[in-house]
N, C-alpha and C positions, 0 to 999 in steps of 0.2 A: 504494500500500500504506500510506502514511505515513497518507495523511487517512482510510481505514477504521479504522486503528488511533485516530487522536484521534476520530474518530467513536463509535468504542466507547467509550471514558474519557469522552465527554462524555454518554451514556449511563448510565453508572455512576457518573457524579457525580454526575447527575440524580437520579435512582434513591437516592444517599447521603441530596441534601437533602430528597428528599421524605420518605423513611426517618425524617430527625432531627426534621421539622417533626410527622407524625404519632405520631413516638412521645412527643415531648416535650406534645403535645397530648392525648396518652393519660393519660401520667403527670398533668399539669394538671387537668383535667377527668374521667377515669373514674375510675382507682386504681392504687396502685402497681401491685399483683399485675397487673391489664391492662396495664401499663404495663412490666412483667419479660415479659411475655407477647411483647407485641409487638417486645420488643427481642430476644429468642431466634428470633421468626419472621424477623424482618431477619438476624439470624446466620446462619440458616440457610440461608438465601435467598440474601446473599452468597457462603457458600462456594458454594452448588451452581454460582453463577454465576459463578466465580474460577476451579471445579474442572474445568466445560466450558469455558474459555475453554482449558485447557491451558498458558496462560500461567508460567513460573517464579514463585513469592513473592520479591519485593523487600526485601531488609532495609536500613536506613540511616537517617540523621538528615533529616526532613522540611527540604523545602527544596535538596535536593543530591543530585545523582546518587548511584544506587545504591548502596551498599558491594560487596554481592554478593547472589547469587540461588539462591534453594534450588531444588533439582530435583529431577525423579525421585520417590522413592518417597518422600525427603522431603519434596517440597511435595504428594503425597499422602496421606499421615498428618498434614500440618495442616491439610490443607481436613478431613480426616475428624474431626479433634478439635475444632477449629472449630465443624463443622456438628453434631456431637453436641453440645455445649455449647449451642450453640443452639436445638436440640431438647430437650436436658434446661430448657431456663428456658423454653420455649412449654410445657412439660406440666408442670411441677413449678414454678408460680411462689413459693408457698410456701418452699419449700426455699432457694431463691433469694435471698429479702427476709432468711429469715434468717441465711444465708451472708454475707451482704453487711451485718446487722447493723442494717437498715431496719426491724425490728420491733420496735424500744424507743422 
């Protein structure tokens, strides 16, 4: 059971760097707005694949075991705000660049 489960994190890490390498090559080369674009499809993309995993949300200081873990309905109203968030910056990049203050 142990090495499915790091089999699946090393999956999902996979999946992260390739995520940071093509969006930061988005942003470089197309434009930001492509570039908000593609960082809401990644958004979304993770929660759906955090939300099937059924797995608890981890909360705590990088580097160190757990603090504690949301469950239930509340780690189902943050994959759900998550993945809308995500979805609102793939269709509304606009909105987005100027939330974040990138349009001046």
């Amino acid at each position: 059971m142990a090495t499915d489960r790091h089999r699946r994190f090393s999956l999902l890490d996979g999946f992260g760097a390739l995520s940071f390498v093509v969006i930061v090559a988005t942003f470089l080369f197309v434009s930001d707005r492509a570039g908000v674009r593609m960082f809401g499809i990644h958004f979304f993309v993770g929660a759906v694949i955090h939300f099937r995993s059924g797995e608890p949300v981890e909360y705590g200081w990088e580097g160190r075991p757990p603090s504690g873990h949301i469950t239930g309905w509340g780690a189902v109203l943050f994959y759900l705000v998550t993945g809308a968030i995500g979805l609102l910056a793939a269709i509304w990049p606009d909105t987005v660049i100027k939330v974040l203050g990138w349009d001046q």
